[in-house]
Structure formats: structure tokens, C-alpha cells
N, C-alpha and C positions, 0 to 999 in steps of 0.2 A: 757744878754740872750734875744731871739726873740721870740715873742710870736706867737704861732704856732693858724693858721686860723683855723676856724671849716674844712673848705672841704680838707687841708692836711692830720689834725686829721683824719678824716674820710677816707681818703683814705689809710695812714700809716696802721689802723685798720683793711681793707682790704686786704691790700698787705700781713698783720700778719695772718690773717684768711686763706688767699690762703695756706701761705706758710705752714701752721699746717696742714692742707687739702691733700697738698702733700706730707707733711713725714705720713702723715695717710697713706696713700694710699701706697706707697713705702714699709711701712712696710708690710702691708699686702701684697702685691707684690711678698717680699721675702719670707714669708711665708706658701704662696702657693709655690713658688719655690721649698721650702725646702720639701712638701710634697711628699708622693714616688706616682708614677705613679700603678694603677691599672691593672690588667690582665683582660681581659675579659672573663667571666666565661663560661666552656663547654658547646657547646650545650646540652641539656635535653630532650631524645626523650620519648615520650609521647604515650599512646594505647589507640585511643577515642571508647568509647564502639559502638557497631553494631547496625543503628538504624532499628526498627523492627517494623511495627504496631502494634496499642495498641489491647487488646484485644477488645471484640464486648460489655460486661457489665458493662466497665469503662463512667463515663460520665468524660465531661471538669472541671476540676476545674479555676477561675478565679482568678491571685492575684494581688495585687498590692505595687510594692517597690517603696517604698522612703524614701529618707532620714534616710538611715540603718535601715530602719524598714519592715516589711512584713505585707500585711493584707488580708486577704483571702477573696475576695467579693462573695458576692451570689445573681447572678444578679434577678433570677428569684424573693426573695424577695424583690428586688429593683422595679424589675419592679409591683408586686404584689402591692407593698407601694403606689408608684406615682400613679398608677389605681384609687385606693382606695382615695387619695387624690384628683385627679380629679376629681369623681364622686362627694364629698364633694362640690368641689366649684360649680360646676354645677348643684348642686340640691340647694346648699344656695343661691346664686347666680338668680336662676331660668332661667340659660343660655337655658336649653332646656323644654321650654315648656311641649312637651307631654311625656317625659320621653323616646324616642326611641333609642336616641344616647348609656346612663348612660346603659340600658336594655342589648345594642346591644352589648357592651363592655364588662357586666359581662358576658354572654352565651358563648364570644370568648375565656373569661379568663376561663373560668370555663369547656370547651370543650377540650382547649391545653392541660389542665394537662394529664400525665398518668394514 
């Protein structure tokens, strides 16, 4: 009996591997063959509601989706926050000297409101 070389072995191996690979494959082949073929479902007609402007004492709401979630932002305390922290670094900081900017900034926030 002949004793078989590593790169024969190795390729027999391969040729076994292929050949598994393709009755994999075939099988599933027939498989889907065997499956029944789908109808494609009726059209669905559909009534989109009438868009209409909002009333005049709604305000905007903000929200924000992701990642299946919802969050309702409120920008005007966002923006309220960052002010508020600005003036912080700029008074610890001592970015403005005479205080006019930090001044000028509250009377603008403090005027927009309603």
C-alpha cells in the first residue's frame, strides 16, 4: 500500500469538502423548488386625512426618534440651560472683563419670553 503525500491528502480533503458543499446546496435548491409560488396581495386603497392649518394657540412641539424610542425636546429649556452655562464660564473664567456681554445676554433672554 502507497503512502499518500501531505498535499494529495489535502487536496482529496478538499475535493470531499467541495463535494458536501454541493449536495448542500442541491438540496436546498430542491427545496425551494418544492416551495409553492406566492400571489401578490391586492392593492390597499387608503384615505389620507385633509391637511388643514393648525390652529393660531397651538405652539410647535419638538421630538426626537430613535432607535424605537421617542423623546420630546424642549428646546427653549435647552436653550435656557446652555445661556445659563455660558455666563458661568464667562464669569469663572473672567472672559469678559466688565460684565457687558453676560448683562446683554440675560435682558435678550429675559425680554423673548412671553
Amino acid at each position: 500500500m502507497r503512502c499518500r503525500s501531505n498535499g494529495a491528502t489535502r487536496r482529496l480533503e478538499e475535493a470531499e469538502k467541495r463535494a458536501r458543499e454541493v449536495a448542500r446546496l442541491e438540496a436546498k435548491r430542491r427545496e425551494l423548488a418544492a416551495l409553492p409560488i406566492l400571489e401578490a396581495l391586492p392593492a390597499k386603497s387608503v384615505r389620507l386625512p385633509d391637511p388643514r392649518p393648525a390652529p393660531k394657540d397651538v405652539s410647535e412641539v419638538s421630538v426626537l426618534c430613535r432607535e424605537d424610542r421617542i423623546w420630546v425636546v424642549d428646546i427653549a429649556a435647552l436653550r435656557e440651560k446652555s445661556l445659563r452655562r455660558a455666563d458661568f464660564v464667562i464669569r469663572s473664567k473672567k472672559l469678559d472683563p466688565d460684565g457687558s456681554a453676560v448683562a446683554r445676554r440675560s435682558s435678550m433672554s429675559s425680554t423673548s419670553r412671553p
